[in-house]
N, C-alpha and C positions, 0 to 999 in steps of 0.2 A: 694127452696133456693139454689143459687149457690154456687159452690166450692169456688169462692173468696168471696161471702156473710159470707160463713162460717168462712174463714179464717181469714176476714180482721176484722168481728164483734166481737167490746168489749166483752170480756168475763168477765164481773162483779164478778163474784165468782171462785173460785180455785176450782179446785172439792176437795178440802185437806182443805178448808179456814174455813169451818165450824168449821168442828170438830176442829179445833187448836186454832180459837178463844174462843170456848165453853168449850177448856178440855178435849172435849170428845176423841180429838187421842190418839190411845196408843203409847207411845216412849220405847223404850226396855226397861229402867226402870223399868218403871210401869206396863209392863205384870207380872200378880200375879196369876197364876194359883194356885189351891189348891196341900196341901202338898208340899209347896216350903220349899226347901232349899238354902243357901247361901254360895256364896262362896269368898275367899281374897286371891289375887295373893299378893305372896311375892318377890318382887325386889332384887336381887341381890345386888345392890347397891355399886357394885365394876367396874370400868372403864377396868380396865385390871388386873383381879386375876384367879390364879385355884382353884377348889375348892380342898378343900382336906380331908374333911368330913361334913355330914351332919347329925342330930341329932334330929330328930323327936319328939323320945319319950313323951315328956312333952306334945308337941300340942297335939299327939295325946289322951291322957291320960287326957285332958283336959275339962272341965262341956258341950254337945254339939255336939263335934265333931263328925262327920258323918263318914268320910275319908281322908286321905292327898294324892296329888297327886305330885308324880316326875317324874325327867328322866327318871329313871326308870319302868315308867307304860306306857309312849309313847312306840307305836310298830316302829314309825316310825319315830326319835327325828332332825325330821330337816324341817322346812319352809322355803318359800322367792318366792317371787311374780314373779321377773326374775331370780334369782338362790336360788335351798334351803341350804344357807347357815350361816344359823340362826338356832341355836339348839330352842326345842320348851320348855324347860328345861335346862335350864343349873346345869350339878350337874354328879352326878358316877349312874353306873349301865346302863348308854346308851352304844348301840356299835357303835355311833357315834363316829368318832374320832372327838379330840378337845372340844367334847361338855362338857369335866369339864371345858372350860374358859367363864371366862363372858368378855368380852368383852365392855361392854356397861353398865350404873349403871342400864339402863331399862331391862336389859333381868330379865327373869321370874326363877327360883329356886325352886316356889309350887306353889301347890292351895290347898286352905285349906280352904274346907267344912262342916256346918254343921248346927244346928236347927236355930242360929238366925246369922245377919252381927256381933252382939256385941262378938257373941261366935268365929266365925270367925277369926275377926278382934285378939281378946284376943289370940286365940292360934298362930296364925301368930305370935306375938309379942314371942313366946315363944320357936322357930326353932332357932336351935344354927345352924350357919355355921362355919368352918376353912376354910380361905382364906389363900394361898399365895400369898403375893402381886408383880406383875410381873411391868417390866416397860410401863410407860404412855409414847402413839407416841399420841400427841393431835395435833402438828404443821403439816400442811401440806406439807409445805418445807421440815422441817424435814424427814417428812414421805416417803417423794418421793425417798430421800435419800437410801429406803431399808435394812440400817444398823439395824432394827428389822421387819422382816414380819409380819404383825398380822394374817393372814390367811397364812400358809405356803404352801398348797395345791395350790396357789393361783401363788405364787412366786414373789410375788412383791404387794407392797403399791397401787401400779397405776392401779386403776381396771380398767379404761378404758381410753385411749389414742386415740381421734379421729384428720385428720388431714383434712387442705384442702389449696390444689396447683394449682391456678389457673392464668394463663399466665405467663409472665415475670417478676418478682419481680424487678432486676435491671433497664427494662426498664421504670416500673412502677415510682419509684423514681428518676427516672433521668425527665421522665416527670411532677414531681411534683413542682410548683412553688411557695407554701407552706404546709408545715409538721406541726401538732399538735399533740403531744405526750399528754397519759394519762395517772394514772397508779388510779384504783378502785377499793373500797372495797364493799361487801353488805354483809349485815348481814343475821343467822337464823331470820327467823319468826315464830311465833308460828299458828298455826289453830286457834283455840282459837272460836272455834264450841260452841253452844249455849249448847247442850249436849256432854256433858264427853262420855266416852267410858262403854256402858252396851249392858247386850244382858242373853238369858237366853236358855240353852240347855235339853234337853229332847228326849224318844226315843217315835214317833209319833204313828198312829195308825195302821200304815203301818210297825214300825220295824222298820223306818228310823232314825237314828242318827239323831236329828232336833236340828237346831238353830236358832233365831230368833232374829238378831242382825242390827246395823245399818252399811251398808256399801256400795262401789259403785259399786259391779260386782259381784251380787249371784253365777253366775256359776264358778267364778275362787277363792271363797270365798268355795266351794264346793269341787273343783277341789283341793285342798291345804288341806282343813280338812280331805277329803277320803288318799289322801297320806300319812298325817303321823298317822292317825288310821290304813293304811290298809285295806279299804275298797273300794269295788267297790261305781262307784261315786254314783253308782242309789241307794246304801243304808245308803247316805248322803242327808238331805235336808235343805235349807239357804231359810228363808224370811226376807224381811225386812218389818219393821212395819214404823211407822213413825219416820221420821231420822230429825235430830236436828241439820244439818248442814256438810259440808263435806270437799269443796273445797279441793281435795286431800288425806286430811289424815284421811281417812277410806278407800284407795286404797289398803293398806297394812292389814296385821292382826292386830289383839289386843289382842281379846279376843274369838274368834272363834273356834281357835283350843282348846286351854282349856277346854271349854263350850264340845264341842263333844266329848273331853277328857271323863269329868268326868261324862256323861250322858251315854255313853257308858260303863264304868267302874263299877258304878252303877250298872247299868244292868243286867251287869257280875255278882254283889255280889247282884243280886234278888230285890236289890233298885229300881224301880218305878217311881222316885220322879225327880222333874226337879230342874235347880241349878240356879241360878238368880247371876249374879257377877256385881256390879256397884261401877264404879270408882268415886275417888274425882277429882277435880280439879285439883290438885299438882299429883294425882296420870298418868291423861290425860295427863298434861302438861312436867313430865317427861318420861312417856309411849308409845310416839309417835316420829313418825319421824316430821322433819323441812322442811320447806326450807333451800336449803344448802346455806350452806356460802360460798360467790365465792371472787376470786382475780382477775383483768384483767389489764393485761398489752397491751397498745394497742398504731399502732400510723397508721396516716391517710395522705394521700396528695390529693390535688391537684392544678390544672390550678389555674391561675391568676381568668378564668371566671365561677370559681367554677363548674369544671371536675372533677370528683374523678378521682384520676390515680393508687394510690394503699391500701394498708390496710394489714399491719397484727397485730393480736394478740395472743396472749397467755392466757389463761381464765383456773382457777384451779379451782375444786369444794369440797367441802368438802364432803366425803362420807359419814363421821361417819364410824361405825363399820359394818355395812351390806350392801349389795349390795343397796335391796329395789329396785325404778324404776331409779337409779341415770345413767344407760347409755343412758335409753331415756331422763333425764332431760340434761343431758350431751350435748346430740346430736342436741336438741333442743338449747340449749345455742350455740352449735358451729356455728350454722345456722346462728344466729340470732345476733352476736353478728358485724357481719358487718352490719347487720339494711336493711330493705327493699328498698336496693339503688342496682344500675348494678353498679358492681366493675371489672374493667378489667381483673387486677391483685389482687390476696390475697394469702396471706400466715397466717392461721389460725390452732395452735395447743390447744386442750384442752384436759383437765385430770380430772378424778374422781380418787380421794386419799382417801383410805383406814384409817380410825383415830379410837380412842377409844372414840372420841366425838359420840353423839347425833346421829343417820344417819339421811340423808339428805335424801326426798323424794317427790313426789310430793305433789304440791301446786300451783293453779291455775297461769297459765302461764306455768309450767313445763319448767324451764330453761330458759324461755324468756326472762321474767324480768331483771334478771342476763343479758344477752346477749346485750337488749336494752338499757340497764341504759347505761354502755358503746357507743353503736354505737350513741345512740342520743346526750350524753356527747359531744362527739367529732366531730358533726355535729355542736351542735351549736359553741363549739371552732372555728370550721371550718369558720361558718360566722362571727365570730365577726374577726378572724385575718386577713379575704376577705373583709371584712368591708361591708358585702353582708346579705340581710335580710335572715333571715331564712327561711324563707318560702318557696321564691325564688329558696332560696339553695337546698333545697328538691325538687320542682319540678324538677330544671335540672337535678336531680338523681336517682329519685324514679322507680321503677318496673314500667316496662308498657308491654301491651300484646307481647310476644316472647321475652323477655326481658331475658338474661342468669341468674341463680341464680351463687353463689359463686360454686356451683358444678357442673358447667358447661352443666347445663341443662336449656331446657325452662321452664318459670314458668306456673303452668296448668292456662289454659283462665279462663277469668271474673278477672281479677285482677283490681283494683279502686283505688289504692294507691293513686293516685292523684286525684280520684273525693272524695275523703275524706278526706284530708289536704284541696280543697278549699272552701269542706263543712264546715271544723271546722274556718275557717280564715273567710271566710264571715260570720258565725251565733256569733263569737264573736269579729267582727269586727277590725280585723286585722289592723293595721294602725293608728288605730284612738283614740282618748283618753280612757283610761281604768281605770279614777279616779268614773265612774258611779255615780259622784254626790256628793259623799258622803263626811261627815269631816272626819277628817284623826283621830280621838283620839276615836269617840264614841264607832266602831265594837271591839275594844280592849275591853270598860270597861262592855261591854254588854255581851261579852263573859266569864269574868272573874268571876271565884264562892268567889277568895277569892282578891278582889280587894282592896287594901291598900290604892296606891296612885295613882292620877289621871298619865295617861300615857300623857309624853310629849309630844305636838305636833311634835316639832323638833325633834323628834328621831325617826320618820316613814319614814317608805322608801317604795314605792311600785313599784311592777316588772308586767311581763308578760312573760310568755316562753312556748314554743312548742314543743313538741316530736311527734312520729310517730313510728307506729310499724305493724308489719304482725306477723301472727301466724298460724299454723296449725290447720285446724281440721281433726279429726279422729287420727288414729297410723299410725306413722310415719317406716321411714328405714325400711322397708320388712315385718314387725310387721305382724303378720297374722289380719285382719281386716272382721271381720263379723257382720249382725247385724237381727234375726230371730224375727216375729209375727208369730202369729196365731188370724186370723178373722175368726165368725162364725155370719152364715148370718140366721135367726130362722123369721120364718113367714110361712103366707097359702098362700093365691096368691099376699099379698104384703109383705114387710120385713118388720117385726114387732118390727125385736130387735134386736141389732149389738154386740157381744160378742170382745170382745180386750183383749188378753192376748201376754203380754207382760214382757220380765223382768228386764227394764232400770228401774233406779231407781228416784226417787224422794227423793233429798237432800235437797229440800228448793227452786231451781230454776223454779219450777213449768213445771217441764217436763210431770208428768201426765193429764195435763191439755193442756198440747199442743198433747201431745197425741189423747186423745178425741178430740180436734178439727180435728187433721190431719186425726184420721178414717172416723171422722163424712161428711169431704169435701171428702174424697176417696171412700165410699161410694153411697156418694148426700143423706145422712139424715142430721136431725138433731140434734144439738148435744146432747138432752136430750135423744134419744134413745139408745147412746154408753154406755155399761156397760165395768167397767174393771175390771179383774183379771191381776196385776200385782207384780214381785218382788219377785217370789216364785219359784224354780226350777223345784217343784212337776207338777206345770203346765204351764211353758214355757219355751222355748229355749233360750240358748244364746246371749245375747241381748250385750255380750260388755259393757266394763266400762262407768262409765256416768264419761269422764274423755278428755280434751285433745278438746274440745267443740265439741265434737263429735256427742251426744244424738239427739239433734234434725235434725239434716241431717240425721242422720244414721237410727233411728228408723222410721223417716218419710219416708224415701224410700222404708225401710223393710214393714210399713204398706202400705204405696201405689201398691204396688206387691202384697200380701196376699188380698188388697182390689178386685186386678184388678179378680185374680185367682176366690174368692169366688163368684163375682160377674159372673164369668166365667160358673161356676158350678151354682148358680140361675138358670141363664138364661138357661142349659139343664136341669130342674128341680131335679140337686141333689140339695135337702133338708133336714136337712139342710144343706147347704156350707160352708163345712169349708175347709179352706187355711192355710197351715202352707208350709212357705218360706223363704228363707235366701236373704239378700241383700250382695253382694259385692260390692263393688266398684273396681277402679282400682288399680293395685297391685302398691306397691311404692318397691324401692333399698335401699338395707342398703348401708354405706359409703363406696366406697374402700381405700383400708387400706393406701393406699400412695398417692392419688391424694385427696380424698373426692368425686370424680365424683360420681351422684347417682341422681335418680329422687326422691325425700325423701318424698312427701308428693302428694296425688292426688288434695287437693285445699287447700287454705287458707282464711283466714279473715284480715278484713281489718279498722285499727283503728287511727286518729289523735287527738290529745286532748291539749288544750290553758289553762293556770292557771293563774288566776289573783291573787294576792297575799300584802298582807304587813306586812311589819316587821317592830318590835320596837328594831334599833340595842343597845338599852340600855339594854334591858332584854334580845334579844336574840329570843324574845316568835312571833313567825310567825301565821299569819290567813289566810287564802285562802278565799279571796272572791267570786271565782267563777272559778269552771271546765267546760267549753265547749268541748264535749268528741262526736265527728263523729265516726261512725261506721257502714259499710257495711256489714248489716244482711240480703242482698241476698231479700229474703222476708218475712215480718215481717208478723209472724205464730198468738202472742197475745201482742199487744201493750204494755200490762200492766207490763207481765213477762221481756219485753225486757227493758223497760226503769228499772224498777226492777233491772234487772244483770245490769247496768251500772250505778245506784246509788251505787249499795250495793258494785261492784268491785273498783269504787272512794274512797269509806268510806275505804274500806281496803288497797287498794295502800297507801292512805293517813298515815294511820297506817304504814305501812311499810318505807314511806318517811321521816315520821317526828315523828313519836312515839316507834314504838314497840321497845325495846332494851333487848332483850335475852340475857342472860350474861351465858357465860359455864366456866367455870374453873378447869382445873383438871379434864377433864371429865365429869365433874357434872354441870347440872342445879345450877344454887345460888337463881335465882329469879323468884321458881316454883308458882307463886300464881298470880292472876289477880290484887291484890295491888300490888305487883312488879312489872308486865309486863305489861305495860299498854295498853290498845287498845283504839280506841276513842270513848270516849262518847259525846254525844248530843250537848256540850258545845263546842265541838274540832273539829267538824269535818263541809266540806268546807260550807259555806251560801248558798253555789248556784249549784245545776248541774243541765247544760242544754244540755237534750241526742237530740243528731241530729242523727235522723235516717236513713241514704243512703242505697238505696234498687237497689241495683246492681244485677240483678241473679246470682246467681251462673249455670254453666251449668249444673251441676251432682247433685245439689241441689232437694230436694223437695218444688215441687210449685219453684221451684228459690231459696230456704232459704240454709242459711250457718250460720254453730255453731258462737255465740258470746261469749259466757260468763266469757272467758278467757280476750279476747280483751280488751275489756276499763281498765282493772290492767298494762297493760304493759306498758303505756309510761308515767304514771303519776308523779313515782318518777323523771324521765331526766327533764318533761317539771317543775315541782314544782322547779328544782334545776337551772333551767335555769331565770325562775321568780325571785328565789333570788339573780341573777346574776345581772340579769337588775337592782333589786331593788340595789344593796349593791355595787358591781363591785368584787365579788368575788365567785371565784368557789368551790362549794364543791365536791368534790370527793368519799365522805362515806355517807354512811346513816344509821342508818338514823339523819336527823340533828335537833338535840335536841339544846335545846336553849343553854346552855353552851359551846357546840361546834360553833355556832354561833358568841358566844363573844367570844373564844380561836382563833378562826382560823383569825378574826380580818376582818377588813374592808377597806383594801386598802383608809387608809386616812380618811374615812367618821369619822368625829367625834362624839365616843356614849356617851360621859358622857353629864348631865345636867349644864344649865347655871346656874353659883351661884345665891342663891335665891337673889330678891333685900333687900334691907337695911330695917330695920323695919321704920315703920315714927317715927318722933321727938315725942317726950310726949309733952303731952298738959302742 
């Protein structure tokens, strides 16, 4: 069987598919080892208070209770993924400073374990706090302002200020022969992951502090637990068992440190026994970080014969209260928010602001989203005041090989920008009518669960609109970037069994299954002989986040090097052969602090996407009849998982376009529940996605492949808001657009009310 046999052949089953349709996976949940205990994190529940006494007593005196854990019992009271500056406790008796403020209503205050959740749960309810209440910075304007620091260590609101100076600004706009000003909002989004946040800790057989939790980077989920126990890392160990969804937010902590908290404390008092802690829904949905909330102010020129000649913006992000990943989502937005076009001139300033709100983190795209709404916004502006098709407009500006980015670098080869905008314009037929046949009233009433009155013909309006967007894979600005296997080659005179250990995770995108393909082609077996051991620290290296569409470039290089190595060692008969190997690739620049100049990223991906759409402007209520969504995946590793990540990142754009609405007030959550916050179900989401696959190599690629799974989410809100454009003749600038907004923001003329019914007939 050949290496592209292998690769290019259907893989009909997940190697994960079984057990998940049968039950039979375990999700941290549901690990139930004997002698379990339970445990309830208590939220703080204050946006910006100190504490000023805390009062046990009761819980712990309570039918059950095993132990309470505080501030006080952390050796080491501070997390944070890029700064630790997140107490792991908030509460007295840390020699953290700061650590009696909460900040945030999700910071943690206890954990309180003990024989059952009901017991648990009861004495949580029964911790008396004294809060003082300090002032709420929630605005971001405001915050910038510094007239209150929330981190004083810190000296200012603005965690991170990145810029970029490129050419002549005055020249820029003196060459421009039309200007389109924007100014954008985008909302939090929630994750809203199929499983909530569990996970369940215990000390192994080895002594190891163990935890067994769902997340996206064992070794720096590891790296963070030993820090604030105090522990050398080798007497910490992180698996992940079968995870229930991730995109981003399992990047961060939850429940990790806790868990090796009170597994090791335990210990300490001769306890045994391991701790099981599972959250609700409302408790996830206020426990985690968001997508941040961004503002951009932005204005574009060019030529008569649609030149771009200059661009700048201003883009603010919302921090929330902790760092989290917000300088690389940051940085990522600053990129990105001029859009995969060569810009002569730009002048682009962005900021992460420090608030009492929610913190902002990653979330598939990282920044992007944010950045493209924007740059595509103003593209299509651009052609309608050019009276020049979009399309069009795009080609004459899009990245092509040596093409300068905004930071005055070349962009690394294999770039497709434009074999992928005229993949997406040809497969959804660019030009040509986009009514598909259909009557204009039915996909209304066929969608509708609670349909009252027949939708009036006359009140449909249908559009088409196009966005485009590039994206990074792997870590970006200098970010150190690694990615290690171990292959083990077991046979007599032929290889009988291929051993892959590995510890990229599996969120649901079906990364262990390309996995086993990738060994099984680097190899030349086939794939039923690959076993893997994956996701566990005890028996692999640092494999780097599954984050930033990095995993399948990155792992698949690292395997194909351990492949080459093992197979190296066969052939002078060490047996068995085993290869353990790091991949790097090339090193990338962080920003410089005044110009932006920086090579920021060693390659990218590459995505165009067309929305057909209509709207009933009487109700306001929008249906997408069809995403045509291009994407250059380099080389397509399993067909199934790729068109997979480009339905399932549609379904959620979609959601973030036209549905999800997080509402934060005061700091707080108001509409922590999945009846509040709605995501789209079955009934709502678009009729049609058509993934067009363009298979461009990548040069640094494995087999040619480059991360997707970010991509098809980034241009979908611009191109859906452009579709309503065409349909209605009006822009929206926020999202997401909810039908109410719809009918407030009005219709340039289009008239939405219905004709007066006609006259009843005469009586007989």
């Amino acid at each position: 069987m050949t290496t592209d046999t292998i690769l290019r052949a259907r893989v009909e089953e997940r190697v994960d598919a079984r057990d998940k349709v049968t039950g039979a996976a375990l999700y941290p949940g549901d690990i139930t080892p004997p002698h379990l205990l339970f445990g309830r994190v208590l939220f703080s529940g204050q946006p910006h208070a100190r504490m000023l006494a805390m009062d046990t007593s009761a819980a712990a005196s309570a039918p059950g209770v095993v132990a309470i854990f505080t501030a006080a019992d952390v050796p080491v009271n501070e997390y944070g993924l890029g700064l630790p500056d997140q107490p792991v406790f908030v509460g007295l008796g840390s020699d953290k400073p700061y650590s009696d403020i909460s900040l945030w209503e999700g910071d943690h205050v206890a954990l309180v374990v003990a024989e059952t959740e009901a017991d648990a749960a009861r004495a949580a309810a029964l911790i008396r706090v004294e809060w003082e209440q300090l002032p709420l910075v929630t605005d971001v304007h405001v915050a910038m302002k510094d007239e209150l620091v929330l981190h004083p260590w810190h000296g200012s609101n603005v965690l991170k200020h990145y810029k970029i100076r490129k050419g002549d600004m005055a020249a820029g706009w003196a060459a421009a022969e039309v200007v389109v000003e924007g100014r954008y909002h985008l909302p939090h989004q929630e994750h809203a992951y199929l499983q909530p946040e569990a996970g369940v800790g215990y000390i192994d057989d080895e002594g190891r502090v163990t935890v067994e939790i769902a997340g996206q980077w064992t070794h720096e989920d590891r790296r963070q637990v030993a820090h604030a126990l105090n522990l050398p890392a080798d007497r910490v160990r992180v698996k992940y068992p079968a995870i229930g969804g991730a995109f981003g937010g399992r990047e961060d902590m939850s429940l990790q440190i806790v868990l090796g908290l009170a597994a090791l404390r335990l210990h300490e008092r001769g306890i045994d026994r391991p701790v099981r802690v599972i959250w609700s829904r409302e408790e996830s949905i206020v426990g985690h970080h968001k997508r941040h909330e961004a503002w951009v102010t932005t204005k574009w020129g060019a030529t008569k014969d649609g030149k771009l000649t200059a661009v700048e913006a201003e883009l603010i992000l919302d921090s929330g209260a902790y760092t989290y990943t917000s300088p690389k989502v940051l940085g990522n937005a600053n990129l990105m928010v001029t859009g995969p076009y060569e810009i002569p001139n730009a002048q682009v300033d962005s900021y992460a602001v420090t608030t009492n709100n929610v913190p902002g983190g990653a979330f598939r795209g990282f920044g992007g989203p944010q950045g493209a709404f924007a740059a595509e916004c103003q593209m299509n502006k651009l052609a309608e005041a050019l009276g020049m098709d979009p399309v069009e407009l795009r080609l004459k500006n899009v990245l092509r090989e040596g093409s300068l980015l905004t930071t005055q670098t070349p962009i690394p080869p294999g770039v497709s920008m434009a074999e992928v905008i005229e993949a997406a314009a040809q497969a959804a037929g660019w030009g040509t009518s986009r009514d598909m046949g259909r009557p204009t009233v039915d996909v209304f009433a066929q969608r509708s669960l609670f349909q009252s009155l027949p939708t009036d013909p006359n009140t449909i309006r249908r559009g088409r609109g196009i966005a485009c967007s590039f994206k990074n894979v792997g870590f970006s600005f200098g970010a150190p970037e690694q990615c290690e296997a171990i292959i083990e080659l077991h046979g007599g005179k032929e290889i009988e069994r291929v051993v892959l250990r590995h510890a990229g995770a599996e969120v649901g995108q079906g990364s262990h299954t390309a996995f086993k393909q990738m060994a099984a082609a680097a190899v030349g077996v086939p794939v039923e002989m690959v076993e893997l051991d994956l996701s566990d620290t005890a028996t692999s290296g640092n494999s780097g986040s599954v984050s930033a569409s990095r995993m399948t470039f990155m792992a698949g290089n690292s395997i194909r090097l351990a492949a080459e190595e093992a197979l190296a060692k066969w052939t002078d008969e060490d047996r068995p052969a085993i290869a353990h190997v790091t991949y790097r690739p090339p090193p990338t620049q962080p920003y410089d602090a005044e110009t932006g100049r920086s090579m920021p990223n060693f390659t990218y991906g590459y995505v165009a996407e067309i929305v057909d759409l209509a709207v009933d402007v009487e109700t306001g209520y929008i249906h997408v009849e069809r995403v045509v969504c291009a994407d250059d995946v380099g080389q397509v590793i399993n067909h199934t998982n790729v068109t997979g990540q480009i339905e399932g990142a549609v379904v959620q754009a979609f959601g973030y376009a036209l549905m999800e609405n997080l509402q934060v007030k005061d700091g707080r959550i108001v509409n922590p529940l999945l009846s509040q916050y709605l995501i789209p179900g079955i009934k709502d989401i678009p009729e049609k996605v058509d993934s067009v696959l363009v298979e461009v190599p990548d040069p640094l690629g494995p087999w040619g492949a480059r991360g997707m799974a970010e991509m098809p989410f980034m241009p979908l809100a611009p191109a859906v808001v452009a579709a309503l454009h065409d349909a209605t003749g009006v822009w929206f600038d926020e999202i997401p657009v909810l039908p109410w907004r719809v009918i407030e923001e009005g219709f340039g003329g289009v008239k939405r009310s219905r004709p007066p019914p006609p006259p009843p007939p005469p009586p007989r």
